[in-house]
C-alpha positions as CSV (number, residue, x, y, z in Angstrom):
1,X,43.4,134.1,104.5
2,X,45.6,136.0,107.4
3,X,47.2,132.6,107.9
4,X,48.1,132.5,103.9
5,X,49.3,136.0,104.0
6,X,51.5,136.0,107.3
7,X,53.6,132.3,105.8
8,X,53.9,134.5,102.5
9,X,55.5,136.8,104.3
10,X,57.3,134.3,106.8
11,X,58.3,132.6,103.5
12,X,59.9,135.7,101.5
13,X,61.5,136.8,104.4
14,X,63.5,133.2,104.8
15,X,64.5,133.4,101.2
16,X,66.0,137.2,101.8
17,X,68.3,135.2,104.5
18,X,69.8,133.2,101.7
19,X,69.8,135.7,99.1
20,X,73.3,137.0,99.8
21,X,76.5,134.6,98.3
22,X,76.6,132.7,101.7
23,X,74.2,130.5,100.3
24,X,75.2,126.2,100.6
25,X,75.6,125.8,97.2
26,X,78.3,128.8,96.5
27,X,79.5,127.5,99.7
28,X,80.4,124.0,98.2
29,X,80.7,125.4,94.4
30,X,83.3,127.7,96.4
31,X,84.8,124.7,98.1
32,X,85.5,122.7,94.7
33,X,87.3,125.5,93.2
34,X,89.7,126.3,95.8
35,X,90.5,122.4,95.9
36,X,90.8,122.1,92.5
37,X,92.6,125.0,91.9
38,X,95.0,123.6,94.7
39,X,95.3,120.4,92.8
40,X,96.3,122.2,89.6
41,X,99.1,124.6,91.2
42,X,100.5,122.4,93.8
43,X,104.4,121.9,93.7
44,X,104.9,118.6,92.0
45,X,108.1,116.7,94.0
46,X,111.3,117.0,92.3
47,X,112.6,114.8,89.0
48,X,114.5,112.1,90.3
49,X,117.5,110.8,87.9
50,X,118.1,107.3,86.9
51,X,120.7,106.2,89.6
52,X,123.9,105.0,87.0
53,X,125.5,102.3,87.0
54,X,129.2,102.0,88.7
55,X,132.1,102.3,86.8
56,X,133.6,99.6,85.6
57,X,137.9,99.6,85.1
58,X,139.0,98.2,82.2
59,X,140.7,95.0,83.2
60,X,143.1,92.0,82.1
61,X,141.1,88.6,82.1
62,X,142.7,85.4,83.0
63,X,140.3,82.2,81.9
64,X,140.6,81.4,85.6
65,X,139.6,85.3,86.7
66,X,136.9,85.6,84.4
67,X,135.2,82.3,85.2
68,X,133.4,84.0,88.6
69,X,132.2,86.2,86.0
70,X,129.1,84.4,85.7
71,X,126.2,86.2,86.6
72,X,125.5,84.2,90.0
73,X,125.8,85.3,93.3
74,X,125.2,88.8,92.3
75,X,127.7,88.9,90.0
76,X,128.1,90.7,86.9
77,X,127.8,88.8,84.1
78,X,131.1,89.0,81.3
79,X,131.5,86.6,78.2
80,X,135.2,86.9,75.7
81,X,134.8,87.2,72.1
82,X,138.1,87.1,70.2
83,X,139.9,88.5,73.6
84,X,137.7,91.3,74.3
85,X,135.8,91.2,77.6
86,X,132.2,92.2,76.9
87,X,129.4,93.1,80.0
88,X,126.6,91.2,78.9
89,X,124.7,91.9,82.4
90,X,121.9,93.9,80.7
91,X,121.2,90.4,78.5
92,X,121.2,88.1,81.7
93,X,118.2,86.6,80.5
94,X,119.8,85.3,77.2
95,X,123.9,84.8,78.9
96,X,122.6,84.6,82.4
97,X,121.6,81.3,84.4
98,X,119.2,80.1,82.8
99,X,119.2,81.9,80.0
100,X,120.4,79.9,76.6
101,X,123.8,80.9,76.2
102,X,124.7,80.5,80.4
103,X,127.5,78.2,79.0
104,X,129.3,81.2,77.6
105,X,128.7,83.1,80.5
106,X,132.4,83.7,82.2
107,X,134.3,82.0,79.7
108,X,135.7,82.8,75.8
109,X,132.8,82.2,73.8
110,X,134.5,82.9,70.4
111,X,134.4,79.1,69.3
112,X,130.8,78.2,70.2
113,X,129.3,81.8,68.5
114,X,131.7,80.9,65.1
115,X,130.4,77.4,65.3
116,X,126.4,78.4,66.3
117,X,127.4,75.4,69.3
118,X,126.3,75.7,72.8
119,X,127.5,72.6,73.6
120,X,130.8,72.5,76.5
121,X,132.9,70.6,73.8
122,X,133.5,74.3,72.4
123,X,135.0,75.4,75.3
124,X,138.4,75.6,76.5
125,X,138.7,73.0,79.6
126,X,142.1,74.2,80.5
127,X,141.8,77.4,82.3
128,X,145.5,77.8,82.4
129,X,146.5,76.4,79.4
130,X,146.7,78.9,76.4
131,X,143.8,80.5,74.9
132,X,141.7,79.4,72.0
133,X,143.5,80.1,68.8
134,X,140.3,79.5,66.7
135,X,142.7,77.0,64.2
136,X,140.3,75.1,62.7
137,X,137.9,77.7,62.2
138,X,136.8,77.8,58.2
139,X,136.0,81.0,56.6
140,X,132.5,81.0,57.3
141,X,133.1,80.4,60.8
142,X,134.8,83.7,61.2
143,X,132.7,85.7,59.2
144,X,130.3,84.4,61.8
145,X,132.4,85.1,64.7
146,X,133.2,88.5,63.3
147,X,129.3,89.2,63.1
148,X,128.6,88.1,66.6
149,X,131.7,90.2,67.3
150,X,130.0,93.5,65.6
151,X,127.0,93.0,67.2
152,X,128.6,92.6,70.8
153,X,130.8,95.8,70.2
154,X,127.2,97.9,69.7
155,X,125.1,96.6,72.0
156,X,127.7,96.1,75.0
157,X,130.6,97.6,76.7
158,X,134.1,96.5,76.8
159,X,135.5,95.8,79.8
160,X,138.9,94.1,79.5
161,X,140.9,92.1,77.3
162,X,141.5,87.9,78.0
163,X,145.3,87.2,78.2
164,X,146.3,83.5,78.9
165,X,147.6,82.6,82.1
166,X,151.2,84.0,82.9
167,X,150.9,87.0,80.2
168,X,150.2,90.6,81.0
């Protein structure tokens, strides 16, 4: 019965060791706090800002000048409607190689948009020959156009004007 007594006593005096707030599992209850505490309050990196994109200077279009206009070799990619000079590069899938309406890509697309054409006939083969003059064009054609035309002037910027060649 000494035996029982003396690891009774051997056994409450091991448990006042751990009785104080040392103990392993304040330790690691302790331990998740402060970390998640850290994860809560710690400095978050700084907002970044869209990068924008370069300016662009409005310009005077040749046929010839705006042909490079294109979208390849890293090129922007700018279409004519009625003279105006649209950046179409945020549509390159649609104006774009590739992309359904590539013919128009770099050239004056009024024509083909009035007539709902892709095909080359509708556009002008002589670069430096005068521009389109859209005689031919019924009414409905150029309510068309003039819808296409709209649409362009809210969804894209302006970024010249298409002159023939010769004219400023």
């Amino acid at each position: 019965m000494d035996y029982v007594q003396e690891r009774m006593v051997q056994g409450a005096s091991d448990a006042a060791d751990y009785t104080g707030l040392a103990t392993p599992l304040n330790l690691v209850l302790a331990a998740i706090t402060l970390y998640t505490t850290y994860l809560l309050y710690k400095p978050s990196p700084p907002a970044t800002l869209p990068r924008e994109p370069p300016a662009v200077v409005f310009r005077t279009f040749t046929p010839r000048t705006l042909l490079p206009y294109n979208g390849t070799e890293n090129m922007p990619v700018y279409m004519a409607v009625r003279g105006r000079i649209f950046d179409v590069t945020s549509g390159r899938s649609f104006y774009g190689p590739g992309g359904p309406y590539e013919n128009f890509a770099g050239r004056d697309a009024s024509r083909g948009l009035a007539c709902h054409s892709f095909d080359q006939d509708m556009l002008t083969k002589d670069l430096d020959g005068p521009l389109d003059t859209l005689e031919g064009l019924g009414e409905e054609e150029m309510e068309s156009l003039q819808g296409w035309e709209e649409r362009f002037l809210g969804k894209y910027l302006v970024v010249g004007k298409l002159v023939a060649q010769g004219e400023k």
